[in-house]
N, CA, C and O atoms as a GROMACS GRO file, in nm:
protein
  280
    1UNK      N    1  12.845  14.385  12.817
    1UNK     CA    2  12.764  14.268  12.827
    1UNK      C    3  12.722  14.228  12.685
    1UNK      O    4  12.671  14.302  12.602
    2UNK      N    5  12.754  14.087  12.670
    2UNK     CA    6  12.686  14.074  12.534
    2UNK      C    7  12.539  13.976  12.529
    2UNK      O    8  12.492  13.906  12.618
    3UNK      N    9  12.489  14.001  12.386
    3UNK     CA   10  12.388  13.943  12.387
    3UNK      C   11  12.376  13.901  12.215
    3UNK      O   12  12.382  13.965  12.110
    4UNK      N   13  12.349  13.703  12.264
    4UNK     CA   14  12.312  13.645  12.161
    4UNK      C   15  12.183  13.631  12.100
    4UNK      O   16  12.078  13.603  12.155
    5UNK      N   17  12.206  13.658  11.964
    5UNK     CA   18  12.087  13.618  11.847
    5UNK      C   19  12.122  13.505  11.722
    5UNK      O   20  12.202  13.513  11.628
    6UNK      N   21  12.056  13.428  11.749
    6UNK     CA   22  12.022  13.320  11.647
    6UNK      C   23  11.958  13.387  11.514
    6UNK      O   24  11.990  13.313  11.421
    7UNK      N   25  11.902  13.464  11.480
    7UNK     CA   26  11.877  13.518  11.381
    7UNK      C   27  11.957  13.614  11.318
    7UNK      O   28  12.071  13.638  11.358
    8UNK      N   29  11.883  13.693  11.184
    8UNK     CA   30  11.945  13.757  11.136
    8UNK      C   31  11.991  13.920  11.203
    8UNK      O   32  12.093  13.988  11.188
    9UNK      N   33  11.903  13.938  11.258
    9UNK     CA   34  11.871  14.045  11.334
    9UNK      C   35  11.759  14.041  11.426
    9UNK      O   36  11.671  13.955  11.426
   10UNK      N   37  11.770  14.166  11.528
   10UNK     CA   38  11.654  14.136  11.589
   10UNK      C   39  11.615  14.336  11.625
   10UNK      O   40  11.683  14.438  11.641
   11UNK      N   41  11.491  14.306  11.622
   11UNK     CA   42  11.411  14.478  11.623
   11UNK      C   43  11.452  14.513  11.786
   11UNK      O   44  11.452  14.436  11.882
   12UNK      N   45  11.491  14.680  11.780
   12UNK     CA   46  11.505  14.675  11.921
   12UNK      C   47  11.435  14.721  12.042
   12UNK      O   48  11.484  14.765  12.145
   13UNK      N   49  11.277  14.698  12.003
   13UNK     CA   50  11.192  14.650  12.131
   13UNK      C   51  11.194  14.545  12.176
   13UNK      O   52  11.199  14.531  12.298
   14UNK      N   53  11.192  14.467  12.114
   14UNK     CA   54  11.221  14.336  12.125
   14UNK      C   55  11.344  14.296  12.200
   14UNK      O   56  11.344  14.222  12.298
   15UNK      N   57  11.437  14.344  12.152
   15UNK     CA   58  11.600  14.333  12.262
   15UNK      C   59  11.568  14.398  12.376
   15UNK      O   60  11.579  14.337  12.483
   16UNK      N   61  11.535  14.497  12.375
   16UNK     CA   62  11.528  14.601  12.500
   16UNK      C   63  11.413  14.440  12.611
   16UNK      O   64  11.489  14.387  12.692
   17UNK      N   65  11.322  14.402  12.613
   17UNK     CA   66  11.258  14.295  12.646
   17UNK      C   67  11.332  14.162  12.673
   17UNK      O   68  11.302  14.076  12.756
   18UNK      N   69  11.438  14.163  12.584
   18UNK     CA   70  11.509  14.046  12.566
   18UNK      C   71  11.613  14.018  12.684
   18UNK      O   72  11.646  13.909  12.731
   19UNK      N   73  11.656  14.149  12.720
   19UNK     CA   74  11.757  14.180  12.796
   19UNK      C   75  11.727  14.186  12.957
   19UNK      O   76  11.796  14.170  13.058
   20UNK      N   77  11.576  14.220  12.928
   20UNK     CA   78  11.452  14.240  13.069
   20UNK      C   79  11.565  14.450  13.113
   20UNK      O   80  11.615  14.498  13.215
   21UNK      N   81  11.550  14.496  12.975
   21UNK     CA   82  11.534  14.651  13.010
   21UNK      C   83  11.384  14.715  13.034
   21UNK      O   84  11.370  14.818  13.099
   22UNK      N   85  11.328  14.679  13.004
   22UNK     CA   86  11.143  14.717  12.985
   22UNK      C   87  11.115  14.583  13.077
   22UNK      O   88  11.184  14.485  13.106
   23UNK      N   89  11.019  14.615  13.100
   23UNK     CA   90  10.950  14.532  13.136
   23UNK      C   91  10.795  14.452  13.041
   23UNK      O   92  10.734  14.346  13.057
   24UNK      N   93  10.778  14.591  12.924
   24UNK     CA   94  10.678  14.529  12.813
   24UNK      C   95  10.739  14.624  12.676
   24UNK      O   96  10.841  14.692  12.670
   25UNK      N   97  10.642  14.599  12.579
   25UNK     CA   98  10.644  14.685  12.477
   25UNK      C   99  10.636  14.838  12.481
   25UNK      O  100  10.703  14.932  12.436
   26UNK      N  101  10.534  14.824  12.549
   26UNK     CA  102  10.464  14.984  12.537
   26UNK      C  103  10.574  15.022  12.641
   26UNK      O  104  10.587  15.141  12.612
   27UNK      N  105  10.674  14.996  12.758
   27UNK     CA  106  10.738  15.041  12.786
   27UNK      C  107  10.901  15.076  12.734
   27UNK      O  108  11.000  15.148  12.748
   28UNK      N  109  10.838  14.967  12.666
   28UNK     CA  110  11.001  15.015  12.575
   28UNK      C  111  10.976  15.126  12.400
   28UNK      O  112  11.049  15.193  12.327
   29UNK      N  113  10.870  15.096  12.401
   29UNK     CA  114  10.832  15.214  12.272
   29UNK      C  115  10.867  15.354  12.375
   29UNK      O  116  10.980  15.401  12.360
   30UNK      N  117  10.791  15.410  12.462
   30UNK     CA  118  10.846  15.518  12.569
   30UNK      C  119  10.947  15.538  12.574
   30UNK      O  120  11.001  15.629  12.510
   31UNK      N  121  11.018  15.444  12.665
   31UNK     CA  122  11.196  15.464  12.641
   31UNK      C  123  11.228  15.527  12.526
   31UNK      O  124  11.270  15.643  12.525
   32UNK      N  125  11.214  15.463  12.434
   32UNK     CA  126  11.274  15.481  12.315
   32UNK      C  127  11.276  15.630  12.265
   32UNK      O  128  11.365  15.714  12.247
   33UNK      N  129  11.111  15.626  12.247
   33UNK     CA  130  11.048  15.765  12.209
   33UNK      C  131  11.129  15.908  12.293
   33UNK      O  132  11.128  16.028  12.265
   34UNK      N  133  11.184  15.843  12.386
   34UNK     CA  134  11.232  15.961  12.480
   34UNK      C  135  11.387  15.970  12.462
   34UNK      O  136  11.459  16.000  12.557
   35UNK      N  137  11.424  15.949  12.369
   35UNK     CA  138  11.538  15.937  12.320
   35UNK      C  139  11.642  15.898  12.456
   35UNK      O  140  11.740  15.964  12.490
   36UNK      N  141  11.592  15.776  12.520
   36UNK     CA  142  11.665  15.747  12.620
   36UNK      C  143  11.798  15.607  12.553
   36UNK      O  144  11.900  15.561  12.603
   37UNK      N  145  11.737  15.587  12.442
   37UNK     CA  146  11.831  15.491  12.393
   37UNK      C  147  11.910  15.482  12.291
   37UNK      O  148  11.859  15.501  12.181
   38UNK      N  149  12.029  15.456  12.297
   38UNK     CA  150  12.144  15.452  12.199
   38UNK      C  151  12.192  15.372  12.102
   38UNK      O  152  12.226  15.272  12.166
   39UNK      N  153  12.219  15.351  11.987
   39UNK     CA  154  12.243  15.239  11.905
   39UNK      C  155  12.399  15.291  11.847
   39UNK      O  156  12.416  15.391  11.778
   40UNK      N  157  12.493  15.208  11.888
   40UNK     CA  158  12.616  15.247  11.792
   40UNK      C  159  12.692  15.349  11.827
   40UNK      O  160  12.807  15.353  11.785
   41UNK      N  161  12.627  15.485  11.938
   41UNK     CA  162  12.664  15.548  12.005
   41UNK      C  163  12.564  15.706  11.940
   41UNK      O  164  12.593  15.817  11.984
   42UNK      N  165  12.478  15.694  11.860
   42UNK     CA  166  12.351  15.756  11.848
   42UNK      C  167  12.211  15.743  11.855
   42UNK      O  168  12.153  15.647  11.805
   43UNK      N  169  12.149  15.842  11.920
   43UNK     CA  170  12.030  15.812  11.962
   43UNK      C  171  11.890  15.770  11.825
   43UNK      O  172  11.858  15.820  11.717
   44UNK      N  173  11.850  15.672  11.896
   44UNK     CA  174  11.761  15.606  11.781
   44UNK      C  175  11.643  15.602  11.861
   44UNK      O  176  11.637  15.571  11.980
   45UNK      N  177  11.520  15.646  11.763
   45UNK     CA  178  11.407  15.668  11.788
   45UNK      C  179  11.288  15.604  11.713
   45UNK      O  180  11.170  15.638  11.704
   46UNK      N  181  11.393  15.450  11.636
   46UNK     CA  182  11.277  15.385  11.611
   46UNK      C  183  11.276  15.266  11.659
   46UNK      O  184  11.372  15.190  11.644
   47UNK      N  185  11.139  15.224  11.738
   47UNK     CA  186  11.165  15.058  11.760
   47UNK      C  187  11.130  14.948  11.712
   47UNK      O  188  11.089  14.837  11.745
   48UNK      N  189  11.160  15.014  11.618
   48UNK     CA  190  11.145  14.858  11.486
   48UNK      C  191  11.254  14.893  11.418
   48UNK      O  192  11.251  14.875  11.296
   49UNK      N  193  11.368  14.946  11.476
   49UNK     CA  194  11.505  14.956  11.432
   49UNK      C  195  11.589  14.779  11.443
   49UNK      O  196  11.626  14.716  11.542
   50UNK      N  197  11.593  14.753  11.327
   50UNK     CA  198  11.685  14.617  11.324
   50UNK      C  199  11.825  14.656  11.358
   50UNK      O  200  11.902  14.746  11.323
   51UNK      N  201  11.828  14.558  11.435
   51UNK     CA  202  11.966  14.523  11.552
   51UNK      C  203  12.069  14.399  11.465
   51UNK      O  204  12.041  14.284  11.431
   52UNK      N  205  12.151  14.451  11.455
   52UNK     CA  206  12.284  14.321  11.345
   52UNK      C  207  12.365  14.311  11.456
   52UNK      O  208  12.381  14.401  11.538
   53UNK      N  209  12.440  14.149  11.459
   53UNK     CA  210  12.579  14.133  11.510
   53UNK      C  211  12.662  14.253  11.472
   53UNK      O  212  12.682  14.297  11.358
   54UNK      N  213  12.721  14.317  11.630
   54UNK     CA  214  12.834  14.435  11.570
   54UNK      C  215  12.752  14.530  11.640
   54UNK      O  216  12.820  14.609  11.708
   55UNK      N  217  12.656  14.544  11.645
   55UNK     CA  218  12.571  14.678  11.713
   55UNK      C  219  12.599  14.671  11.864
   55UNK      O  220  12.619  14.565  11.924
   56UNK      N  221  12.600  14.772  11.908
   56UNK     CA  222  12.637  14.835  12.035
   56UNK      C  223  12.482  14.899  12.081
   56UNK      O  224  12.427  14.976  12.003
   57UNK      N  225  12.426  14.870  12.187
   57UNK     CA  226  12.307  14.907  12.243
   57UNK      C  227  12.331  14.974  12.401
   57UNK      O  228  12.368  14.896  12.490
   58UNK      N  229  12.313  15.103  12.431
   58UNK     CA  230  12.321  15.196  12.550
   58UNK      C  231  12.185  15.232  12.608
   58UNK      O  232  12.097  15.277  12.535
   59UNK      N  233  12.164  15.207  12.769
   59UNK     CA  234  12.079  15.274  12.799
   59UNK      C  235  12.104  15.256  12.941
   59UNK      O  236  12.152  15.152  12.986
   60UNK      N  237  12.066  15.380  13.029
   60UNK     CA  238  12.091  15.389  13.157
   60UNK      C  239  12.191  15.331  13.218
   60UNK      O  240  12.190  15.282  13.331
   61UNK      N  241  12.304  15.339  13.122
   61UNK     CA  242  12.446  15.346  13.179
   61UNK      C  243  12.516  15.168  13.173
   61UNK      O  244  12.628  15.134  13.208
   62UNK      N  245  12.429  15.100  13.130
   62UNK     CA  246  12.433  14.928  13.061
   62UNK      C  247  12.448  14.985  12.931
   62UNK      O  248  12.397  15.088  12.888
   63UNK      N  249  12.560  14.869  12.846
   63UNK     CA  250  12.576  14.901  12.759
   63UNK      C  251  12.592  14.733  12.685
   63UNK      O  252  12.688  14.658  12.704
   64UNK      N  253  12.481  14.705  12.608
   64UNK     CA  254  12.507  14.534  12.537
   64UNK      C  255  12.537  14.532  12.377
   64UNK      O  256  12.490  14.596  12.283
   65UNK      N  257  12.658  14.411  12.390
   65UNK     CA  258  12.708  14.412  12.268
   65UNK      C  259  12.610  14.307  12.147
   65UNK      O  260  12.613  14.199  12.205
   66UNK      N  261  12.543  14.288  12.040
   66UNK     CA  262  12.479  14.206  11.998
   66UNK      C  263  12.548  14.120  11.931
   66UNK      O  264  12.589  14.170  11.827
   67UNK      N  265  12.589  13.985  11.948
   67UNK     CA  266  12.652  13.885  11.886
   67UNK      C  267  12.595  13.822  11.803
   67UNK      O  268  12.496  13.880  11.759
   68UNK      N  269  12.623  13.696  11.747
   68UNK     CA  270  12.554  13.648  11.640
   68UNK      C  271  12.604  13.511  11.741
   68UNK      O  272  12.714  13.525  11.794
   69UNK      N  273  12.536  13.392  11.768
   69UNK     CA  274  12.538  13.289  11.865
   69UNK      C  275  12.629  13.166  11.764
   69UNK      O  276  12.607  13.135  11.646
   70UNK      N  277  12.712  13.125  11.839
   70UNK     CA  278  12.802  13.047  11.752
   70UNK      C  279  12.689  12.911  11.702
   70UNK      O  280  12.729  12.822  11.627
   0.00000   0.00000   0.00000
């Protein structure tokens, strides 16, 4: 599944929200913290981790590609 950003990047609480994986922040800081989520195909444990076109995002078996929006 992919997912467009108009910007340069985007932090990935914010995606995780974007995508409607969380339902808020503080639920996606948790996730995170619980090393339930994947970036690139390693687990990342920060969520103010910037997200670039090209990144690969995993969690509970969804897996979104981050594009850059034509």
């Amino acid at each position: 599944m992919s997912f467009f950003i108009t910007s340069e990047y985007i932090k990935l609480d914010s995606f995780l929200k974007a995508v409607n994986a969380v339902g808020s922040g503080g639920e996606a800081k948790v996730i995170i913290a619980e090393g339930d989520v994947r970036v690139n195909g390693s687990v990342e444990l920060r969520r103010g981790r910037k997200l670039h076109p090209g990144d690969r995002v995993e969690l509970a078996g969804y897996s979104y590609l981050v594009e850059r929006h034509p």
